[in-house]
Structure formats: structure tokens, C-alpha cells
N, C-alpha and C positions, 0 to 999 in steps of 0.2 A: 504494500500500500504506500503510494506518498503522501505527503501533504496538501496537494489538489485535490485528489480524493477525500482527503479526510473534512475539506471543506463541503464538498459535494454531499457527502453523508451526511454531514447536518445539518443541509439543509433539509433533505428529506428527513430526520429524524425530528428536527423542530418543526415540521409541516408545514415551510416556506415552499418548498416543489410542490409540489402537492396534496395540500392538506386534504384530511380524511374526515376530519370532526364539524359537525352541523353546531353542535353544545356546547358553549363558552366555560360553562363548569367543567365540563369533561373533559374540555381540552386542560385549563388551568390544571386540574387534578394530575393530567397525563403528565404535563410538565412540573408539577409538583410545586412552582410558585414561578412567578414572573414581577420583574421589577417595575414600580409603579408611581415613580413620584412626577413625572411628565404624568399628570390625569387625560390628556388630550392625546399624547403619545402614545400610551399604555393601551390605551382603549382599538390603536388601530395597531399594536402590535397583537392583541389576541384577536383582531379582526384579519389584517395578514395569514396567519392559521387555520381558518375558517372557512367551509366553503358559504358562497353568496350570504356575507355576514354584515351587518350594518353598527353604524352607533349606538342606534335607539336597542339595538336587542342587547348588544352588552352594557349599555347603561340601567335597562332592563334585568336583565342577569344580577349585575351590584346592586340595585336599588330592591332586588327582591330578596339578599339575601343568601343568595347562592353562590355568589361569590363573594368574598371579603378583602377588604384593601384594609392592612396593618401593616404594622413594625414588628418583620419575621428575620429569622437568616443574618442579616444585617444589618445595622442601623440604618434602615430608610426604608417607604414605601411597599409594599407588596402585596401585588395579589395572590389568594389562596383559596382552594374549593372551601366550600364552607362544611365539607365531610370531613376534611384534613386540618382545618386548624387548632383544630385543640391540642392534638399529639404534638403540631410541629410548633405548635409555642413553647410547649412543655421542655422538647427538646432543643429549640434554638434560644431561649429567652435566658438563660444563664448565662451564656457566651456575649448576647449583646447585653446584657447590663454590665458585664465583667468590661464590655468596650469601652461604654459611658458612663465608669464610674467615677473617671477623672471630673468631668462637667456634674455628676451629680453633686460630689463634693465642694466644685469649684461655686456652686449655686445654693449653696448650703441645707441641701435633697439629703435625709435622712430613712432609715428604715422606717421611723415614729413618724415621719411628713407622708412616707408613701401611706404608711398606713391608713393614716386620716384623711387623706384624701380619696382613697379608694371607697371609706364608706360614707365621705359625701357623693361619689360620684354615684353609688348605688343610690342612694337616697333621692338622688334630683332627676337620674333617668330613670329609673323602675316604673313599671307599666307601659313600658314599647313605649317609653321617649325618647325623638328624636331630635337633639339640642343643635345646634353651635356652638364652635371652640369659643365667641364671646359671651354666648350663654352660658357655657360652663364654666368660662372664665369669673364673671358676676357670683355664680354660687358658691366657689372658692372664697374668691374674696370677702361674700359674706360671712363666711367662716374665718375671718385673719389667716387665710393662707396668700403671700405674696402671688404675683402671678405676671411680674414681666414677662415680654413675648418668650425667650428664648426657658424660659422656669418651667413659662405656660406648656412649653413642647415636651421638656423634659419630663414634667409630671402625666401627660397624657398617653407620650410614648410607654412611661413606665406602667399604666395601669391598663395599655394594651400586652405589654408582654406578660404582666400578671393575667391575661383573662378576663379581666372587668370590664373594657370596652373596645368597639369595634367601631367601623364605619357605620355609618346611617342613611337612610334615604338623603340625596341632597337635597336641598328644597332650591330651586332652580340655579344661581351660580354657588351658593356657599353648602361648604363640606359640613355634614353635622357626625355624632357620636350619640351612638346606644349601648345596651349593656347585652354583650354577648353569651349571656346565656340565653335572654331571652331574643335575641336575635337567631340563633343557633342553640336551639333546646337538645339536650342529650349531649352522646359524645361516641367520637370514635376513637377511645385516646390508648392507642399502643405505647406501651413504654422499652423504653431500655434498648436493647440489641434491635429489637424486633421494629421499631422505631428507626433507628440507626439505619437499617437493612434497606428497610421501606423508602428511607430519603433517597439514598446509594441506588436503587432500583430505578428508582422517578428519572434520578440527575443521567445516569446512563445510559437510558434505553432511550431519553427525548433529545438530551448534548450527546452522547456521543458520536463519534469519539473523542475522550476525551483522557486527561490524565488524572493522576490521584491529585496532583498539586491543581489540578484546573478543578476538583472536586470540593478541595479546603476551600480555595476562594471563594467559590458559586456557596458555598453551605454554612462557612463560618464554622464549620466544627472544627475542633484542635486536632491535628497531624493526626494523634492516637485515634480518636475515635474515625477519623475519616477513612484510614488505613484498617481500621478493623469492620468498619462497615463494608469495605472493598472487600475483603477475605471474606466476610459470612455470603456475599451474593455472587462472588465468582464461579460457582454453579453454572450461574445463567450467562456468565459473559464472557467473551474470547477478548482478544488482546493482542495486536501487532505493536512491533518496535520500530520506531522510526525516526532517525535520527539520535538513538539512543535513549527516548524515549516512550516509556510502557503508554498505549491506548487502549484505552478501556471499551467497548459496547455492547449491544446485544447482539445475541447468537442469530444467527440467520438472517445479516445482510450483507448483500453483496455490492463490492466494488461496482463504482459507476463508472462509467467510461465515457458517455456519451457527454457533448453540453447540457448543460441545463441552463439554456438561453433565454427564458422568462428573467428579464430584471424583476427586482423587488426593491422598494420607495422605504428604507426599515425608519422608525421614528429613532429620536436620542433613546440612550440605555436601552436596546435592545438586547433581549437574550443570546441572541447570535452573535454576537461581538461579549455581549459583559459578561456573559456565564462562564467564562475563560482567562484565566490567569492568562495565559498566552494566547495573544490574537491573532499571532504570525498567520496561522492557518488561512485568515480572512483579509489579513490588514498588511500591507506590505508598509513596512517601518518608515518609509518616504511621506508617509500618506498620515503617519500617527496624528502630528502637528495638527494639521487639518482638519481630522478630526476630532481632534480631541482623546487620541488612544481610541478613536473608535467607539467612544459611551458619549461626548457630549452632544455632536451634533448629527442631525436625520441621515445617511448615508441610504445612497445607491447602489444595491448588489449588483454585478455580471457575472455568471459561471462562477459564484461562491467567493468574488472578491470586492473588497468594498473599492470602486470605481467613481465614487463622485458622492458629493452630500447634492441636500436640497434642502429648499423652504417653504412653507406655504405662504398665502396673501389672503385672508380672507374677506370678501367681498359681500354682503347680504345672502344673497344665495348662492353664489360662487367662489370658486378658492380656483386662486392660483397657484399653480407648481412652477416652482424655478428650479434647474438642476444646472449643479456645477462639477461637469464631468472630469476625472483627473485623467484619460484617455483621449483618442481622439473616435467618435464614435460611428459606426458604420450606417447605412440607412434605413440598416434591417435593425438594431438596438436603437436606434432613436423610436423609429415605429412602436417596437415593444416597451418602451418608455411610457411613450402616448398612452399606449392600453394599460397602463398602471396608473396613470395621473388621471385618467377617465375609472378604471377600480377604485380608488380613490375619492375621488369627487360621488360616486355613487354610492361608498361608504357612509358617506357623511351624510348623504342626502340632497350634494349640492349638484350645480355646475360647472367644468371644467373652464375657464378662460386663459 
């Protein structure tokens, strides 16, 4: 296998070639979580996976509940089936508070401040309320808890990785918080090994191939557990060397050879570029700059390489696409361009201009 291929393969492993999934939870689930602090990006990168998928139906999906947008994996944004997030808080939520412990401290965030505010926060949402961060900010503060903005994040973050609260219906542009149980009654909460196994399964059978060190990154777990989660599921998955490094995937795919000439339009933080310690596979080092390592800004795929960013312009019911190609391109990938930025505009609901 080389490294061409290995891009090839995830794309169809991330169901950028050709995705299989109609269900925005199912896909989330398959992938195991997806990064989500671009709310506009995010939403057309599980639509990218999708076949004939729109805004409205994954805004739809999160505002019902079935999917969840928290602080999972690593300190920032993510969506997660709402069958899986109780396990994977359980098992990623140690590791990011151990991240932001510095800032807890630095904010004068105690075990006794988390405490009390968790059970204001039950107290203000309970009965399927759904606030805003300034609503919820006001009932803190009725209680003498400070609440500058960056306190404010830190205490909200923290009483998502506790479990106390999730996303909320948004009420048209502002994000609100409810309390996750009863957002998500019950639980499917695996612990331990079996837990560990489960994540390692997700991450490799939708990235790979990938490596053990592209699995720490993508997961946040420490070397040990990442490395022992690899051992309990290598059952299920083969592994070429290349370049003297182990890749990991699932059993029963086979090298691509052919192109896979459909471009793809990816939003910022994209799982095919961030889910990877190493981007080489995607990102030729000439190109980092530009993008931002390939997580800040929108990039242009061609046959599994990031070839160009873009932007939008949005217009009342129109959105322009601007692309800034790093090639020079032929007239048959401009064409296939076109028919993304028109997927695209159809996504959303708009018009191409």
C-alpha cells in the first residue's frame, strides 16, 4: 500500500466517495464523534456523508435530540449519537478536565464551585428547559457565582463532561442548554476495556487507515490506554507498514487504484484532515500554511488531496462559492467543482451565484 492509497481509503471509509448513510445519527455513531465548533461547518460536514442530505434535516437530527453537540474527546465542540454519549463522556471526560485544569485553577474553579453549580444548573433547567448561556449565566449569578465570559465557559464545559448538561433546541440564532438526562433518558454506558475497544473500533473502521499515534490524537486517550484499546480489537483489523509506519483498518478493504475524481468542498476542522496526527497523507507540507495545517480553513479535495480552500458569500437566498485552487485545474475538475458548489447550495436550500 502507499500513501495515495491510504488517502483514497478514507475517503471511502469517512463516506466522502461515496457515502452509504441516509441517518445523520447513524452516520455520527458510525464515526463515533465529529468535531463541531464551526456550527455552520459541522453541519455540512455530516451532510458531505450523506446521501441527498440537507441543513434542515441535520438541524433537525440536533434539535431532536438524536444527536448531541458537547465537550467530548477534547476540549472543544463535538458531535455524538445520543446512544453513545454517556459511555464516551465517562471515558473521555477525565482526560479533558486533566487538560483544563491549568484554566480551572487559573479562574479560581474548585471541586466545591463545580459542585454548586451543577445543582443550580439542575435546578433552573429540570422539566425539559431549554435556556441560554445568558440565561444560565443570570441564575449563577443569582446565586454569587462569578460568571465572566471565559469562567462562564469553563463552568458549562465542566458540567457537560460531568453529565448535567447538553445542547438544547436552539431557539432561532442563539445556542441554548438542557439537562441530559432528560434530554437522553436511560443509558448505554459501557465501561472500562469494553468502552476503550468500542472507541478503537469506531476510530478505525471510519479513519482508517490510520496509526496508533493518529488514534491518541483523534481520542485524547493516554498512549497506554490507546495502545491497549488497539490490542483488544486487532481481531478485527489488518495493518500495512509504510514508511515504517504501522496502519491500522478494517478487515476487508481493498486497495483503490482507480481516481476518485469527484472533488469534495470539506468545511474548517474537518474529520479528514483533523482526525490525524499526521496529514501528510492529505496535505502536502507546501500547502500547511494555507491552510492552516489543514483544520482552519474550508479546503478543496482532488483524488484524496487537499488542492485548494474556498469560501462562501452568502446572499439572501444565494451563497457564493469562491475557490482558490493550489493547482492548475483541468476542464473536467472545474466542471466537477461546479457540481459541488450547486450540492452545496442545494444543501442549504439556497442558490448557486
Amino acid at each position: 500500500m502507499t500513501i495515495p492509497e491510504v488517502a483514497k481509503l478514507r475517503l471511502i471509509n469517512q463516506q466522502l466517495a461515496a457515502p452509504t448513510f441516509t441517518d445523520p445519527a447513524k452516520l455520527v455513531s458510525y464515526l463515533g464523534a465529529v468535531q463541531a465548533q464551526d456550527y455552520a461547518g459541522s453541519k455540512w460536514a455530516l451532510g458531505l456523508r450523506l446521501k441527498n442530505s440537507s441543513e434542515i434535516a441535520i438541524e433537525k437530527a440536533i434539535n431532536d435530540g438524536k444527536i448531541i453537540r458537547t465537550h467530548l474527546l477534547r476540549p472543544t465542540w463535538h458531535y455524538v449519537a445520543a446512544a453513545d454519549i454517556k459511555w464516551m463522556l465517562q471515558l473521555s471526560a477525565p482526560r479533558v478536565n486533566a487538560f483544563n485544569r491549568s484554566m480551572y485553577r487559573k479562574h479560581g474553579l474548585d471541586d466545591a464551585i463545580f459542585k454548586k453549580t451543577n445543582k443550580i444548573l439542575i435546578k433552573t433547567l429540570q422539566g425539559n428547559k431549554h435556556l441560554t448561556r445568558t440565561e444560565i449565566a443570570i441564575a449563577l449569578q443569582d446565586a454569587k457565582i462569578v460568571t465572566d465570559e471565559l469562567r462562564l465557559i469553563l463552568l458549562l464545559m465542566h458540567a457537560e463532561l460531568d453529565g448535567i448538561i447538553c445542547n438544547g433546541i436552539k431557539q432561532e440564532k442563539q445556542f441554548t442548554y438542557t439537562l441530559l438526562d432528560e434530554r437522553v433518558p436511560g443509558s448505554n454506558l459501557i465501561k472500562g476495556d469494553e468502552a476503550l475497544a468500542e472507541l478503537a473500533k469506531k476510530y478505525f473502521i471510519s479513519r482508517g487507515p490510520a496509526t496508533v499515534q493518529d488514534f491518541i490524537w483523534w481520542s485524547g486517550l493516554s498512549v497506554a490506554d490507546a495502545k491497549k484499546a488497539v490490542e483488544i480489537i486487532k481481531p478485527a483489523l489488518v495493518s500495512e507498514i509504510i514508511d515504517s509506519k504501522i496502519y491500522w483498518m478494517k478487515k476487508g478493504i481493498s486497495v483503490v487504484n482507480e481516481k476518485l475524481t469527484r472533488p469534495q468542498l470539506l468545511p474548517a476542522f474537518d474529520e479528514y484532515t483533523i482526525a490525524y496526527k499526521d496529514r501528510s497523507a492529505a496535505l502536502d507540507p507546501k500547502h500547511a500554511k494555507q491552510t492552516g495545517n489543514g483544520i482552519f480553513s474550508p479546503q478543496l479535495i482532488i483524488d484524496g488531496k487537499v488542492s485548494g480552500t474556498w469560501k462562501r458569500t452568502l446572499k439572501k437566498d444565494k451563497v457564493n462559492v469562491e475557490i482558490n485552487p493550489f493547482i492548475k485545474l483541468t476542464k473536467a475538475q472545474q466542471m466537477a467543482i461546479d457540481k459541488e458548489i450547486e450540492r452545496y447550495a442545494d444543501f442549504l436550500g439556497l442558490t448557486a451565484f
